[in-house]
N, CA, C and O atoms as CSV, one atom per row, in Angstrom:
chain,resi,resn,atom,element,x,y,z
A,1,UNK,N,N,92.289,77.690,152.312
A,1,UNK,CA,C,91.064,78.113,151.671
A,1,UNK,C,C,90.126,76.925,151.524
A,1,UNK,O,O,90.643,75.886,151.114
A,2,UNK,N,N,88.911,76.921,151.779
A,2,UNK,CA,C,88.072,76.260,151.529
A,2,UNK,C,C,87.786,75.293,150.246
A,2,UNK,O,O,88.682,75.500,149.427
A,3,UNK,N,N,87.146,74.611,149.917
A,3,UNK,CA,C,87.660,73.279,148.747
A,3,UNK,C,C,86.586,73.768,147.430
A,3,UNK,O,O,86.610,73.412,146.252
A,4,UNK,N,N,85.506,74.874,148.255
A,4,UNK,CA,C,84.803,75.050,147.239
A,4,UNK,C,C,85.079,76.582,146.278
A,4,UNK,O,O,84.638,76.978,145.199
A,5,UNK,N,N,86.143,77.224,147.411
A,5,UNK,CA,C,86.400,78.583,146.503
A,5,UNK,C,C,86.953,78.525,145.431
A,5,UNK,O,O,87.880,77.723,145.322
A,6,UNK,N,N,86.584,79.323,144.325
A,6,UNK,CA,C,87.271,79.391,142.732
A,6,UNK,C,C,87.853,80.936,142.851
A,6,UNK,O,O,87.160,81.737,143.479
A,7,UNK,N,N,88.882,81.304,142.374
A,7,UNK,CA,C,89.498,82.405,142.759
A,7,UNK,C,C,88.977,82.967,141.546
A,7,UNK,O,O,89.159,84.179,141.667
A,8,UNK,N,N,88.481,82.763,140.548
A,8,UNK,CA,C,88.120,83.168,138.992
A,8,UNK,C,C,86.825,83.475,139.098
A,8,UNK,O,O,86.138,84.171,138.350
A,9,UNK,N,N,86.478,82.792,140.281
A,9,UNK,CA,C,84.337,83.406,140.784
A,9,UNK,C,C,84.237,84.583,140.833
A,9,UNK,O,O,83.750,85.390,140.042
A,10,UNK,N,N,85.003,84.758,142.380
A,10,UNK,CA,C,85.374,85.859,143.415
A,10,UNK,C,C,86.078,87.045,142.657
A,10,UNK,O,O,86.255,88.076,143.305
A,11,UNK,N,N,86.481,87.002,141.397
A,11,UNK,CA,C,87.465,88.064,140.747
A,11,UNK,C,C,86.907,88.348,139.730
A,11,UNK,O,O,87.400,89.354,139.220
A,12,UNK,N,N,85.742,87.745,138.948
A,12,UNK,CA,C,85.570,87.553,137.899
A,12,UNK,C,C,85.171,88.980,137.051
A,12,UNK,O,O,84.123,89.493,137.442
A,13,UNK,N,N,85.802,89.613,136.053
A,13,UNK,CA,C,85.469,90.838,135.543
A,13,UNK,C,C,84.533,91.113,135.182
A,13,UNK,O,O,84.175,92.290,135.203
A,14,UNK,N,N,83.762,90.125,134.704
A,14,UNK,CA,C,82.378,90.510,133.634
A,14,UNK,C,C,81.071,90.273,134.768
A,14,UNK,O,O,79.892,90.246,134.413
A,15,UNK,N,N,81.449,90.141,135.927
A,15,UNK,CA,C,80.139,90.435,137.042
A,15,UNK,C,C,80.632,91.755,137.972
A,15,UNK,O,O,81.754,92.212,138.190
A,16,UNK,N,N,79.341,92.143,138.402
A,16,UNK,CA,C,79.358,93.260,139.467
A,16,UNK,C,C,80.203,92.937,140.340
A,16,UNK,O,O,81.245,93.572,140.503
A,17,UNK,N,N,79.823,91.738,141.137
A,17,UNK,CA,C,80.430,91.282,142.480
A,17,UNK,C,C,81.878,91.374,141.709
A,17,UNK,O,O,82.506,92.371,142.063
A,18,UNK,N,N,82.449,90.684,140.883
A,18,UNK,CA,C,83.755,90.842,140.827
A,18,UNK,C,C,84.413,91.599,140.847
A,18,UNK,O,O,85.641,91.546,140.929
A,19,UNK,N,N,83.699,92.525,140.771
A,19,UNK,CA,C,84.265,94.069,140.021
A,19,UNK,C,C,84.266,94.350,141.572
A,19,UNK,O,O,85.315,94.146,142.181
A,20,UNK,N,N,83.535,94.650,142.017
A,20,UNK,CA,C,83.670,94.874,144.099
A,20,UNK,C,C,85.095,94.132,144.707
A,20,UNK,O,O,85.966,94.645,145.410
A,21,UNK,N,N,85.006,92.759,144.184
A,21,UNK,CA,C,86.347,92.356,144.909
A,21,UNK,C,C,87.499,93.038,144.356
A,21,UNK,O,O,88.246,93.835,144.924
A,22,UNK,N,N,87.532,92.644,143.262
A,22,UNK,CA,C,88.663,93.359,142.644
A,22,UNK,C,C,88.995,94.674,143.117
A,22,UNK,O,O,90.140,94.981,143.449
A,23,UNK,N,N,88.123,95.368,143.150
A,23,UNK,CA,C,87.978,97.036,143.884
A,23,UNK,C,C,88.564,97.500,145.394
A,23,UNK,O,O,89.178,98.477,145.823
A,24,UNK,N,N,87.947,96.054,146.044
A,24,UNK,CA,C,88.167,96.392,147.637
A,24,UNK,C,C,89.581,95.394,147.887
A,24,UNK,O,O,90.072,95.484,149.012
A,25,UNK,N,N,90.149,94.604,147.063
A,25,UNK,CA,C,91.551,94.139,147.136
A,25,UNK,C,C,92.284,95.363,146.901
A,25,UNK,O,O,93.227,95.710,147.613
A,26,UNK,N,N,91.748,96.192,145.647
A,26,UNK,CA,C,92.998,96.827,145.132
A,26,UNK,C,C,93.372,98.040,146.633
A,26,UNK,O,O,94.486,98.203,147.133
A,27,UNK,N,N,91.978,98.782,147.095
A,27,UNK,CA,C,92.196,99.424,148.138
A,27,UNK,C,C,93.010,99.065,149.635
A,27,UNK,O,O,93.598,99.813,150.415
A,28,UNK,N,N,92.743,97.428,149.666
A,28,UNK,CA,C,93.006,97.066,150.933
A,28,UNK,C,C,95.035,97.057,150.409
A,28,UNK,O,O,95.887,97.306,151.262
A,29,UNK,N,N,95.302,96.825,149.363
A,29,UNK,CA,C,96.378,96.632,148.757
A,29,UNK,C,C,97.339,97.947,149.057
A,29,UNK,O,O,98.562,97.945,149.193
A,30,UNK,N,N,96.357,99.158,149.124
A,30,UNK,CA,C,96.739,100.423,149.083
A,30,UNK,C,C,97.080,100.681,150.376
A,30,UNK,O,O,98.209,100.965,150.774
A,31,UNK,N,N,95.985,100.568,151.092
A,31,UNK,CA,C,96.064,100.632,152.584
A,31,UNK,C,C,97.249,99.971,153.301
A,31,UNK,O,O,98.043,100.626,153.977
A,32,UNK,N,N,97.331,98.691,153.131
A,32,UNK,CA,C,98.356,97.934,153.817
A,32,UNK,C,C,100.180,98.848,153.550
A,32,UNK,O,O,101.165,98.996,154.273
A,33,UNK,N,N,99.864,99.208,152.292
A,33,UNK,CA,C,101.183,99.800,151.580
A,33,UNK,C,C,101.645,100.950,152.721
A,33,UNK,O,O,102.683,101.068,153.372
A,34,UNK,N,N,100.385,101.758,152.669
A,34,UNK,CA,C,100.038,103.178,153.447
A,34,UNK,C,C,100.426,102.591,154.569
A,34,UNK,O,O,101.513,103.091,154.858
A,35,UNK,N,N,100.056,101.630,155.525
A,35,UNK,CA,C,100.538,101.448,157.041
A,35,UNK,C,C,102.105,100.886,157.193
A,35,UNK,O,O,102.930,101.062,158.089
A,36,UNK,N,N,102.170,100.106,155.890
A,36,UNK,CA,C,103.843,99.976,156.112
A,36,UNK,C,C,104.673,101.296,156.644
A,36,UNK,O,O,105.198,101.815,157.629
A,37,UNK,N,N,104.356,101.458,155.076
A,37,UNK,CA,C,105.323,103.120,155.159
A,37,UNK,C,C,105.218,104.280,156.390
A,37,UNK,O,O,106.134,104.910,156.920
A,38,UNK,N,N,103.994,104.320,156.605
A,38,UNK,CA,C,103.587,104.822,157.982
A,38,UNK,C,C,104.781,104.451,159.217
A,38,UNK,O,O,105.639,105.184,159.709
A,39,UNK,N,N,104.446,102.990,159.490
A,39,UNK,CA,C,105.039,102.401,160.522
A,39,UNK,C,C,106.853,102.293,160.577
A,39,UNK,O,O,107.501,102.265,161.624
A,40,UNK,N,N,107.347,102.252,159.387
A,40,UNK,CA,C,109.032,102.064,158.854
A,40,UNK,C,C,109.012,103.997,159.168
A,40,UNK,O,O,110.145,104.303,159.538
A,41,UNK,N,N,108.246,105.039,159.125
A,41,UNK,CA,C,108.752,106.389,159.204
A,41,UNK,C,C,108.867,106.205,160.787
A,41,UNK,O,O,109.996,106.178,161.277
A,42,UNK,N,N,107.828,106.087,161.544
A,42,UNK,CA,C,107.512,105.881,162.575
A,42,UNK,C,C,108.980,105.515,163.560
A,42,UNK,O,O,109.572,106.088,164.475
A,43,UNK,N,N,109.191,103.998,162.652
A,43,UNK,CA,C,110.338,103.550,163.503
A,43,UNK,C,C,111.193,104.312,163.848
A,43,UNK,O,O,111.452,104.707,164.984
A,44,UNK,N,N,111.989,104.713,162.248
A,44,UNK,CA,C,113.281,105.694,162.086
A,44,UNK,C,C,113.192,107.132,162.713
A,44,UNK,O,O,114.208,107.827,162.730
A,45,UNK,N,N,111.812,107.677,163.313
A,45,UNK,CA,C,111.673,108.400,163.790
A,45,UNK,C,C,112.243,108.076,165.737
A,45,UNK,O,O,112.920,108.916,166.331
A,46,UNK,N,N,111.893,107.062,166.244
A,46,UNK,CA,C,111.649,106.910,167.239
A,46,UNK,C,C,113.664,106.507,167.444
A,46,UNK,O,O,114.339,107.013,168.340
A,47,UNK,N,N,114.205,105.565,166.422
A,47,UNK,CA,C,115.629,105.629,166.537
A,47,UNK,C,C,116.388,107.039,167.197
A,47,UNK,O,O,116.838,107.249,168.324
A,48,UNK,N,N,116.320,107.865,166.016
A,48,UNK,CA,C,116.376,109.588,165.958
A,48,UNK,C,C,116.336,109.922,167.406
A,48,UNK,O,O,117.340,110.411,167.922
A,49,UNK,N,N,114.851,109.616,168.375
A,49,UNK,CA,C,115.010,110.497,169.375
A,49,UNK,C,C,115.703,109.818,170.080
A,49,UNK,O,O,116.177,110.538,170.959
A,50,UNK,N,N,116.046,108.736,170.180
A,50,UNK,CA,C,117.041,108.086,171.517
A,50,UNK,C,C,118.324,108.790,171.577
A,50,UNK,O,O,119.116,108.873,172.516
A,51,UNK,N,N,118.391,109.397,170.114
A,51,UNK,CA,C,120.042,110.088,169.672
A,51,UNK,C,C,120.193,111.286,170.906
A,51,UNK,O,O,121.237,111.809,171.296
A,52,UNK,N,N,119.264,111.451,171.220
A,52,UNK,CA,C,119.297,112.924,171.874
A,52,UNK,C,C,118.824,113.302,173.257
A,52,UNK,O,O,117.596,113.285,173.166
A,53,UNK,N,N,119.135,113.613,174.416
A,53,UNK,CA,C,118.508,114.104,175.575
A,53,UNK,C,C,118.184,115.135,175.772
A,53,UNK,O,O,118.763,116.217,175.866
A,54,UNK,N,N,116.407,114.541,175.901
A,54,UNK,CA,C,115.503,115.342,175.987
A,54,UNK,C,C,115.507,116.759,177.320
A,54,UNK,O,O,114.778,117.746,177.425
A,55,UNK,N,N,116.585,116.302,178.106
A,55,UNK,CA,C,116.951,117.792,179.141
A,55,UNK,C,C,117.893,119.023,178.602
A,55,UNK,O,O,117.484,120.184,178.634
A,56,UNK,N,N,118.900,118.747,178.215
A,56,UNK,CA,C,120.085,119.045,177.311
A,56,UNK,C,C,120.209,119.528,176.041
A,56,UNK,O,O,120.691,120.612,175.714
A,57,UNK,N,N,119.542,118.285,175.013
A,57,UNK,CA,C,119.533,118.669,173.669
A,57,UNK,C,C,120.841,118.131,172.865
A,57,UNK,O,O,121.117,118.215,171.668
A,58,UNK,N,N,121.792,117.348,174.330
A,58,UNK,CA,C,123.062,117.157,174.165
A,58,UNK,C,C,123.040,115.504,173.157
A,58,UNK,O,O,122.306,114.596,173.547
A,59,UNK,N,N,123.857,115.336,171.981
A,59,UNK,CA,C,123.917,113.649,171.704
A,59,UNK,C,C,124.626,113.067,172.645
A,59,UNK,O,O,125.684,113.274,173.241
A,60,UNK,N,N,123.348,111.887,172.623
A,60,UNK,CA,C,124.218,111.080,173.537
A,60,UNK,C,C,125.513,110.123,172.880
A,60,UNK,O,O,125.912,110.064,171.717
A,61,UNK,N,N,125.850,109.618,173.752
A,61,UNK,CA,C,126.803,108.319,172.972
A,61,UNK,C,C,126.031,107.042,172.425
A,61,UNK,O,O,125.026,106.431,172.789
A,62,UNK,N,N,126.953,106.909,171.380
A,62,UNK,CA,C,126.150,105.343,170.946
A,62,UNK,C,C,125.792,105.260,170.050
A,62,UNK,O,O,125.236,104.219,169.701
């Protein structure tokens, strides 16, 4: 981070602007959460289909 940022500026409650950061952290906070979880279903989903052939329907081994 730069030598001149104050993290107490940028956050600060009793201004507008702070109130924006604070706001668009808490969302981006949300979001990131949302793509985890997204991406970890995603995975365990994609495990799942290897279980199975897609001609058959038969499990495979393994």
């Amino acid at each position: 981070m730069p030598e001149n940022f104050k993290f107490t500026d940028a956050f600060n409650s009793q201004t507008v602007r702070g109130r924006a950061n604070v706001a668009k952290a808490t969302w981006l906070s949300v979001g990131l959460i949302y793509l985890l979880v997204k991406m970890q279903r995603n995975k365990s989903k994609r495990l799942d289909a290897k279980l199975y052939c897609k001609g058959c329907q038969q499990v495979l081994p393994g």
